[in-house]
N, C-alpha and C positions, 0 to 999 in steps of 0.2 A: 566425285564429291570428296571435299576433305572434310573433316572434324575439325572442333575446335582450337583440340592440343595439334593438330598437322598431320596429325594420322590417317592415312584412308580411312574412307565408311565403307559401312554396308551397308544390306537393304537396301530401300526401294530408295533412289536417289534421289533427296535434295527436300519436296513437299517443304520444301524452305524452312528448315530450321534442324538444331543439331543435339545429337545423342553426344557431343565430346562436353569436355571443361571440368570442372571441376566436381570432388565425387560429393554429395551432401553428407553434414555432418551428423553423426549420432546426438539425439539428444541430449544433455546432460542430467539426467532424472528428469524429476516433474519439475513442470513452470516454473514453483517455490523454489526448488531446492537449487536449481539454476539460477535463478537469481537472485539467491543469496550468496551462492558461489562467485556472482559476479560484484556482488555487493562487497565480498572481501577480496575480489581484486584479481580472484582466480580465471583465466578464461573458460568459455563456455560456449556452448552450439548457440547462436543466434535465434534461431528456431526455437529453442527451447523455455528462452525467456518468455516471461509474462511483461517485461518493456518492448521500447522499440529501442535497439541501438544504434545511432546515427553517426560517423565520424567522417570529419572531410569537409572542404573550407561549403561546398555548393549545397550538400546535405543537410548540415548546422544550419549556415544563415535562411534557407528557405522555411528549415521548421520554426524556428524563431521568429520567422516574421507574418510566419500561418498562424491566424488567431484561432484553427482550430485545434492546432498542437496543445497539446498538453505536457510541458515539462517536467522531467524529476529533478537531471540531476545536472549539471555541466563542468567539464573540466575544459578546461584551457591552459595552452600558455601565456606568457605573458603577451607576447608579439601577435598571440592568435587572437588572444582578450581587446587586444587592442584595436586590431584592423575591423574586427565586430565591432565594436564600441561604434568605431568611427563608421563603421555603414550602415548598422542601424540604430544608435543614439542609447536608449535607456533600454536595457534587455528585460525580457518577461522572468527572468531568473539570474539569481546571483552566481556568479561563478566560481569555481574552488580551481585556486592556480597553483600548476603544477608543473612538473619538469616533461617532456616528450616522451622519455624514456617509463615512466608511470603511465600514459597513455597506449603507449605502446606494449606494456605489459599487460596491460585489462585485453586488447585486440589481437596480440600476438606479431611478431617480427615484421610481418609482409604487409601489415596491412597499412596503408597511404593515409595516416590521419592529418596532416599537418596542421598539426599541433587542438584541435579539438574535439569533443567527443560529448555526444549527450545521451542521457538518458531520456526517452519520454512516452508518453502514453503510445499506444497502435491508435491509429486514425480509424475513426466509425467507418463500418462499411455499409453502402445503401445498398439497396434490392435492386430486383430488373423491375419492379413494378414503378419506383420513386426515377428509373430514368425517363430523359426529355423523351415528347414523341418527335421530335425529331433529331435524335443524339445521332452518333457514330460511336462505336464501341470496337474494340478489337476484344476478339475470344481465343485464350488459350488453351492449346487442346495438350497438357501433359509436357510441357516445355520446363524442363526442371534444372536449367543450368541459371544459377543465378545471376551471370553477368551479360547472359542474355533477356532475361525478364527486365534485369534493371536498366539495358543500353532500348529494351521496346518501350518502357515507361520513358525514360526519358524524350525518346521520339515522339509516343504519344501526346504529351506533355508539348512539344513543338507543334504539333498540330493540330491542337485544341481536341483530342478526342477526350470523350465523356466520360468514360468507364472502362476498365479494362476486365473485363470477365475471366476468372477462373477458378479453379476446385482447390479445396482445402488440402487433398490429395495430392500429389505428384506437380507441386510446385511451389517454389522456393518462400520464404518468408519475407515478407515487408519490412526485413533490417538487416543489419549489418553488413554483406558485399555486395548485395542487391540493390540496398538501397543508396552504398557509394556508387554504383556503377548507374544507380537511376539517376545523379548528378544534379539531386532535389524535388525529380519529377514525381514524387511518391506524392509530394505539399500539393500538386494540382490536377492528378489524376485519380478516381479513387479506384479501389478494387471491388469489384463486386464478386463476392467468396459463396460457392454455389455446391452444393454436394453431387451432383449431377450432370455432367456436362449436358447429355443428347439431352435432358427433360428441360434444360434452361437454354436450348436452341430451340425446343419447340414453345416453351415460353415465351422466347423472343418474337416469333413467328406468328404468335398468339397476338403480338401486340402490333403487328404490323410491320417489326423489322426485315428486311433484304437482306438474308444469309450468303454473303462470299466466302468459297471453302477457295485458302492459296494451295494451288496444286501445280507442282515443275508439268506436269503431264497432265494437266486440266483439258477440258476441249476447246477452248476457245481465252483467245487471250484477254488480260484485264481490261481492255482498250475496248473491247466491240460491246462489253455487256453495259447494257443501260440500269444506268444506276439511277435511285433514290434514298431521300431518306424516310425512316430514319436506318440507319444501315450498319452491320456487324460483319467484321471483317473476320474470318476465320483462319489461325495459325497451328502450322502441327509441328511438333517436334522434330527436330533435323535427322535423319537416317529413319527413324519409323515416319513419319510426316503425317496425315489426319488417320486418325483410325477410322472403319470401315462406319462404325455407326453415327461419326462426326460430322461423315460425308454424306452420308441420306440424310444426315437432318437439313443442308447446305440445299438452298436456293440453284446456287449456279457453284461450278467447280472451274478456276479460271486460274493462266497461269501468266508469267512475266516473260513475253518473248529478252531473250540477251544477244545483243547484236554479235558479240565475241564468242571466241571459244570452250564459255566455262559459261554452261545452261543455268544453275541454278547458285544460290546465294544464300548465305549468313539466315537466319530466321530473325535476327534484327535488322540487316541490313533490306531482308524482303519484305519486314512491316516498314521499313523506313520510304522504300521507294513506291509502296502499295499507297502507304497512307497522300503520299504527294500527289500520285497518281490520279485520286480519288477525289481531295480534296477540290483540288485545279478542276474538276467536271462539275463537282456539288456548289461549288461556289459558294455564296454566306449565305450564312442563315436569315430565313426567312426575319420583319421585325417582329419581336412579338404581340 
């Protein structure tokens, strides 16, 4: 198994998903003081803020055109004000035009804004109670690199899944490299934020749903097990992979045969091929 950065793993291999990438940042004090800090231009931990901060052409235009976004604040370029304008007509807020380079200083060097940058509300998050009874959810179990939560949101987001379950705890925040790497899918997937993983798997369980734990060494591949809905897919962390009490809460423990020489996969690229997997057997939804 490699790691994110290229580096070998360890531990138990694979459970599809990875301990590499990038390390999380400290907060910068409290919510307030963070995002005053950013209000004068200083960067600051994304996590820290009490906004959402959005930048990046896919990011921008989706909140913008989610009527449940709530905007603060918007900086653009001109060229960026522009190509908005023209794709979605009259914006829900006026924009303050700016140089790149000002942009780039609020996010810091590395980060891919091309050329805009919003401030805006965090999006409501609903309970396991307010999901369909017959949704698909994916669960994450402790998966804290954020360019892997936002490359699974955005898959999600590809194939219609409902909700993406996980803990307030030990997993990234709904902005800044997360939600560039979720490539807008934050506008149509929501999170459901849970202080307890195992107690909101037997919740789910409560309500009817089919718990699949992904496991490189599950006993039976995803293919033989008969699915229904409504149904939650279960993801662990790459190098540790589901922890032991994620795994007795799970239904079935079931893994991805790989015709090649390299068994197991990405924890995005495993939600990516699990969800197609799944979807192609469940076929649509019933009408209501």
């Amino acid at each position: 198994m490699v790691r994110d950065d290229g580096r070998p793993g360890h531990g138990r291999d694979g459970k599809f998903g990875g301990r590499g990438g990038a390390k999380r940042q400290k907060p910068f004090g409290t919510p307030a003081q963070a995002g005053e800090a950013w209000r004068r231009g200083r960067p600051a931990a994304p996590e820290a803020l009490d906004v959402a901060i959005l930048y990046g052409w896919h990011p921008v235009y989706e909140a913008l055109a989610n009527g449940r976004r709530h905007p603060r604040r918007l900086f653009a370029t001109e060229n960026a004000l522009r190509r908005l304008t023209d794709a979605l007509g009259t914006l829900p807020i006026e924009a303050e035009i700016v140089r790149p380079d000002e942009i780039g200083r609020r996010l810091g060097p590395d980060a891919v804004h091309q050329g805009l940058l919003l401030e805006a509300d965090p999006l409501p998050s609903p309970t396991l109670e307010t999901l369909p009874p017959d949704a698909l959810v994916l669960v994450l179990d402790q998966i804290t690199d954020p360019h892997n939560v936002g490359a699974i949101t955005r898959t999600a987001a590809a194939f219609g899944v409902d909700a993406i379950v996980t803990t307030a705890r030990h997993s990234p925040a709904a902005t800044g490299v997360m939600a560039k790497s979720a490539s807008g899918g934050l506008e149509h997937v929501p999170f459901v934020i849970v202080r307890n993983l195992a107690e909101a798997l037997l919740a789910l369980g409560e309500r009817g749903f089919q718990k699949i734990g992904l496991d490189s060494e599950g006993p039976a591949p995803l293919d033989a097990i008969p699915l229904r809905r409504p149904l939650a897919l279960v993801l662990g962390a790459e190098g540790k992979g589901l922890r032991q009490l994620t795994r007795e809460r799970c239904d079935n423990l079931a893994r991805l045969d790989m015709p090649g020489a390299i068994k197991s996969l990405n924890v995005s690229n495993a939600a990516a091929v699990s969800l197609y997997a799944v979807t192609m057997r469940l076929g649509a939804r019933p009408p209501a």
